[in-house]
N, C-alpha and C positions, 0 to 999 in steps of 0.2 A: 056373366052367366054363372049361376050355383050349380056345381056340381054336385051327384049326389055321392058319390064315392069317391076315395085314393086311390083306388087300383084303377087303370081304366085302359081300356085295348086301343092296339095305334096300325094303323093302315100304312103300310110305307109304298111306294114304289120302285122296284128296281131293277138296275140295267143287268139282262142275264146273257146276253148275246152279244157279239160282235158283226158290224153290219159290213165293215171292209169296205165300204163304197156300193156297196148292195142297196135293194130297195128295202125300209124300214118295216117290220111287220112287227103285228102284236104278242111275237116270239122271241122277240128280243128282249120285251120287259117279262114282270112278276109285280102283279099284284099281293102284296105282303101282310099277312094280320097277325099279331100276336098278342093274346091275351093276356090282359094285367101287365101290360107292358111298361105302363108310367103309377110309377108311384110318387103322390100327390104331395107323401111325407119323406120322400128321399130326396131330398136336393140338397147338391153339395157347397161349403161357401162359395160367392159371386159366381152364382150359378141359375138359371132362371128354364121354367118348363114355359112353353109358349104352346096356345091353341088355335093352330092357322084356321084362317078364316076366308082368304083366297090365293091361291098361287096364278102366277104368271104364265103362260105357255109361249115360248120363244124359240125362231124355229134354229140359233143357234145350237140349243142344243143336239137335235140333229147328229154336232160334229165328233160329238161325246161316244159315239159309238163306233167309230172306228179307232183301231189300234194306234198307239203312237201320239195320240191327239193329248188326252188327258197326263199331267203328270204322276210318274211310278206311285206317289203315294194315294191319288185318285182313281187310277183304273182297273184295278180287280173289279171281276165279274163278281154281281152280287150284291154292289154296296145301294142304297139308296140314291136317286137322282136326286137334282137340288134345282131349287129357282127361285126368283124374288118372291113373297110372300107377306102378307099383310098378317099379322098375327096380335094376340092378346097375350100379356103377362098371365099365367095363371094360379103359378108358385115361384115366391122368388126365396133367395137370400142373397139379394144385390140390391136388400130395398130402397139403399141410397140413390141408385141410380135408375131402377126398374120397377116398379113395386108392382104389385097385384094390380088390375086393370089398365095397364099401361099398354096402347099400340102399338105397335112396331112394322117396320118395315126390315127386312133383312135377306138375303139369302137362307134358305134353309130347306130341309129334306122335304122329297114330294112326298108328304104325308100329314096323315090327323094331329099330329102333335112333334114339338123339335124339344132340343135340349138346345142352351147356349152355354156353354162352361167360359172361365176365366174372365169375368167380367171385370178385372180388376185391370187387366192387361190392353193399352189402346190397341195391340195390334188386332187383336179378338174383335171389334168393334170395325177396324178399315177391312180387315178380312170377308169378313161377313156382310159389309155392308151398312152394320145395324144403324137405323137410324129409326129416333122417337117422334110416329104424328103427333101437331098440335092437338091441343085438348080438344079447338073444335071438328076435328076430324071425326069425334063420337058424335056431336050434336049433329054436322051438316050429311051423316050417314043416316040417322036418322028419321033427321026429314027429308030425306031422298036428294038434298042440291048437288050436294057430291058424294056418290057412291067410294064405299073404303075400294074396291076396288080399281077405281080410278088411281089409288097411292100406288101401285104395283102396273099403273099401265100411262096415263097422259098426265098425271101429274109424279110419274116414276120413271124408269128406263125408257119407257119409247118418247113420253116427253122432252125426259131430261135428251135424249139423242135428235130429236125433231128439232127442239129451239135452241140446243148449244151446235148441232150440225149444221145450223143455218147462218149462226156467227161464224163459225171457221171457213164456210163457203165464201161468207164477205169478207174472207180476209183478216177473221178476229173481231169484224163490228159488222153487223147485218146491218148497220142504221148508210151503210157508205152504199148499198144496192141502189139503183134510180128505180123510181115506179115508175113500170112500162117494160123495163127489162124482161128477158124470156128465163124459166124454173121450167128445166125437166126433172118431173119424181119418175123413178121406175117403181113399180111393187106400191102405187099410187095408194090404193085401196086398203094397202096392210095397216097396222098399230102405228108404224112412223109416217108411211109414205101420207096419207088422210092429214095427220098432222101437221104434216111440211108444208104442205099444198096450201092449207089453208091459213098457218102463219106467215107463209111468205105475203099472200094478199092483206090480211086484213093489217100484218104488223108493214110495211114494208111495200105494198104497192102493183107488186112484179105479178106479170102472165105470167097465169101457170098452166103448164102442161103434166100430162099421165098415161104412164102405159099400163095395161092390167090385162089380168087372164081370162075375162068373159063380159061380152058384152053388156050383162046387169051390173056388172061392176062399175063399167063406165058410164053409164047412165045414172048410176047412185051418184058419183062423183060429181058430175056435170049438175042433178037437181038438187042434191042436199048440199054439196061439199063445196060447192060455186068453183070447183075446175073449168078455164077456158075450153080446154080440148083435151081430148084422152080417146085412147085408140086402144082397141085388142090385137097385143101383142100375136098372140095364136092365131089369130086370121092372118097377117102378116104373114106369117113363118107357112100357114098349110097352103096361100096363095103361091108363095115362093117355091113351094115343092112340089106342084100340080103343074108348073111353067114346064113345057117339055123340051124348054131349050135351058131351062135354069140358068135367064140371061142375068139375074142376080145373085151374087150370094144371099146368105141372111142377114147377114149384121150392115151389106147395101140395101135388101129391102125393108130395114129394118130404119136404118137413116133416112131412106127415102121417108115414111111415116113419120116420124120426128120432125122433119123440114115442112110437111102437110102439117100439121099440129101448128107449129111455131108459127106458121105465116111466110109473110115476107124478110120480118127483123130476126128470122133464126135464132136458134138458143143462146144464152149467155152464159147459164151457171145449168150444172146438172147434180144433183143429190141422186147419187149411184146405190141404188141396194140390192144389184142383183146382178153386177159385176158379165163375165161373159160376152156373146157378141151384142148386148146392147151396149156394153160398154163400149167397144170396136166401134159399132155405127156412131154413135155422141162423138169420139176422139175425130172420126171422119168430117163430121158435120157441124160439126159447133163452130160457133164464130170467133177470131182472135181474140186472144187475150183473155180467155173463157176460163172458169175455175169447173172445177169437181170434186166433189168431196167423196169420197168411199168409203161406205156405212156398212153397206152387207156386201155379200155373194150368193144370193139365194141361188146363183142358176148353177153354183157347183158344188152345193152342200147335200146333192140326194142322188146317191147312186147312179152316176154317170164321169164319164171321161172329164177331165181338164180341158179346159179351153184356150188355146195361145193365143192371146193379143197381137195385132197385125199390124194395127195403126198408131205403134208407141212411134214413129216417126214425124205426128202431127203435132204434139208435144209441143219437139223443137217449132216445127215451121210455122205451127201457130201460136207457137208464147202462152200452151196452153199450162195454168197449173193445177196440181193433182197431190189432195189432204187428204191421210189418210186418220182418221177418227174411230177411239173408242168411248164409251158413254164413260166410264169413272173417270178420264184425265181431264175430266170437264164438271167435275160434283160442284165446283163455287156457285154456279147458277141455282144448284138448289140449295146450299148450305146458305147461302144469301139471300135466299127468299125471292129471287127474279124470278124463279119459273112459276110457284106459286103467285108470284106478285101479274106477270103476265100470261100466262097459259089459266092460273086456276080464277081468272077475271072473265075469261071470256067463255071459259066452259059454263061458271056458275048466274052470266047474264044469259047466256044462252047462242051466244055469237061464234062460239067452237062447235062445232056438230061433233063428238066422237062417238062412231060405231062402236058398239062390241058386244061380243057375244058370252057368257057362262052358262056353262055347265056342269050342274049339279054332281056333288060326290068326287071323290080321290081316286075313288074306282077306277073311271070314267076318262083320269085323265090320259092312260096309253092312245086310245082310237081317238083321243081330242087332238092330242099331240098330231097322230099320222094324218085325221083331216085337215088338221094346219098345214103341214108341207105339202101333202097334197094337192091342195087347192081348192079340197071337197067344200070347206064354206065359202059365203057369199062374200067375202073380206073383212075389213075391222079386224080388233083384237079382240082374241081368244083368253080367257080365265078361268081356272077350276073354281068354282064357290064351294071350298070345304064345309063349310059352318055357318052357322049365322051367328051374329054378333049377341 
């Protein structure tokens, strides 16, 4: 895309409040503009102006606003947020490695335009993330097969988390799972959970099960997403607290649901992303020798109490075991080209369903954020579309 001027103004986003475990409001951030901010002709050697084009919205971040979380040299109020982003070279002097027109995928500020310095240095590169799409990532963008966006969501973090979480559930080889075995996803609906679901079937075999926040969720799941069974978690819980003898707790009415789902053959593996008492109920219910992997904690990332786990005794008596997973100890799948090779096969014949949703503008992205944790949308992933390509 030509530019018509060097000087040109940059939106940033950033964190101006602390949330302490509070509920998240749109007083926390700052939408940021400043004028003539990037000059087109300042750029320093192995140094590169990049022009996002979609950012990521992940509800980790979330944990970025309370105190103590981020390290002393990221947490001053003030600085811009950051998150994966699909972006364009658009001034370099790194043209060895970057040149003008080059995509990228990287960490970088929620904003219209990033700086990357030190491109000389590998650490600058595993820090950030940066890594360069294939050339045909411009062509299948567009002709709509694969949206660039997709690099920042099923074929980026939630992918690379959905099909490398699904190897370390098997143990380090998803290929060792029987088809027929039971998959509980929690947060069925989200960026991963939609993915999980639907890898474990078509690669792999296995019933799968899902819990979600509203009834259209589960019915999305079940016609588009081919989930065996999936339940609303909320009707569960406001059932359980309408009982006027509350012969259940929640995370017992909560397993009882689970074991409805599963059937007769009960669950075998659970991909956990929302930790809390659904985790309690799984530990309760699952059958010997069951694995888990734990991916998120969505039920204790939003202003609310801690939750103590009650059932770490089923562990021992049922030889349960319990991975805990984060998506970069696991980049070989995409540095190898497996996930493209499996995940971006089946999204571009059409045999991956992925929901998601963008929303226009940088602006945009504070109340896109708070509707993501919220629940306010219908599920899928969430993405700012800064720019067009």
């Amino acid at each position: 895309m030509a530019l018509a001027t060097h000087l040109l103004p940059n939106t940033n986003i950033l964190r101006v409040k602390h949330a302490n475990g509070q509920q998240l409001t749109l007083d926390h951030f700052k939408v940021n503009t400043v004028e003539s901010a990037i000059d087109l002709t300042s750029v320093a050697d192995n140094e590169v102006i990049v022009r996002n084009l979609y950012l990521s919205l992940d509800p980790y971040v979330r944990m970025w606003f309370d105190e103590g979380y981020l390290p002393p040299s990221q947490s001053s109020l003030g600085l811009p947020l950051s998150g994966l982003c699909v972006g364009e070279v658009i001034a370099s002097k790194a043209t060895d490695k970057l040149p003008v027109g080059t995509l990228i995928t990287a960490n970088l500020e929620w904003g219209t335009f990033s700086r990357i310095s030190h491109l000389d240095d590998p650490a600058t590169w595993q820090a950030s993330g940066l890594r360069i799409l294939p050339a045909e990532a411009r062509v299948k963008a567009l002709n709509k097969s694969i949206p660039l966006s997709y690099y920042v969501s099923a074929l980026g973090m939630n992918g690379l988390t959905a099909y490398a979480g699904l190897q370390v559930l098997g143990g380090g080889d998803a290929s060792k799972f029987k088809p027929g075995q039971c998959l509980f996803v929690s947060s069925a609906a989200g960026a991963v959970g939609q993915l999980v679901g639907q890898l474990a079937k078509q690669l792999y075999g296995l019933r799968v099960i899902g819990s979600v926040g509203s009834d259209a969720k589960a019915a999305y799941l079940k016609e588009h997403q081919h989930f065996d069974e999936v339940f609303n978690y909320k009707t569960v819980v406001q059932q359980q607290q309408q009982q006027q003898q509350q012969q259940q707790s929640i995370d017992e009415a909560l397993g009882a649901a689970i074991l409805k789902a599963a059937g007769p053959q009960g669950v075998d593996y659970y991909f956990d992303l929302v930790g809390g008492e659904m985790l309690d109920a799984v530990l309760a219910v699952q059958n010997e020798f069951g694995a888990i992997v734990s991916v998120g904690m969505l039920s204790q990332e939003n202003g609310r109490d801690k939750y103590g786990i009650k059932n770490l005794n089923r562990i021992v008596l049922k030889g349960t075991t319990i991975y805990g997973f984060i998506y970069w100890h696991h980049l070989k799948y995409q540095e190898s080209g497996e996930l493209q090779e499996k995940v971006g096969r089946l999204l571009e014949t059409g045999k991956l369903h992925f929901r998601e949703r963008t929303v226009d503008g940088i602006e945009n992205a504070p109340q896109a954020f708070l509707n993501l944790i919220n629940g306010v949308y219908d599920g899928g992933k969430v993405s700012i579309k800064v720019a067009d390509l």
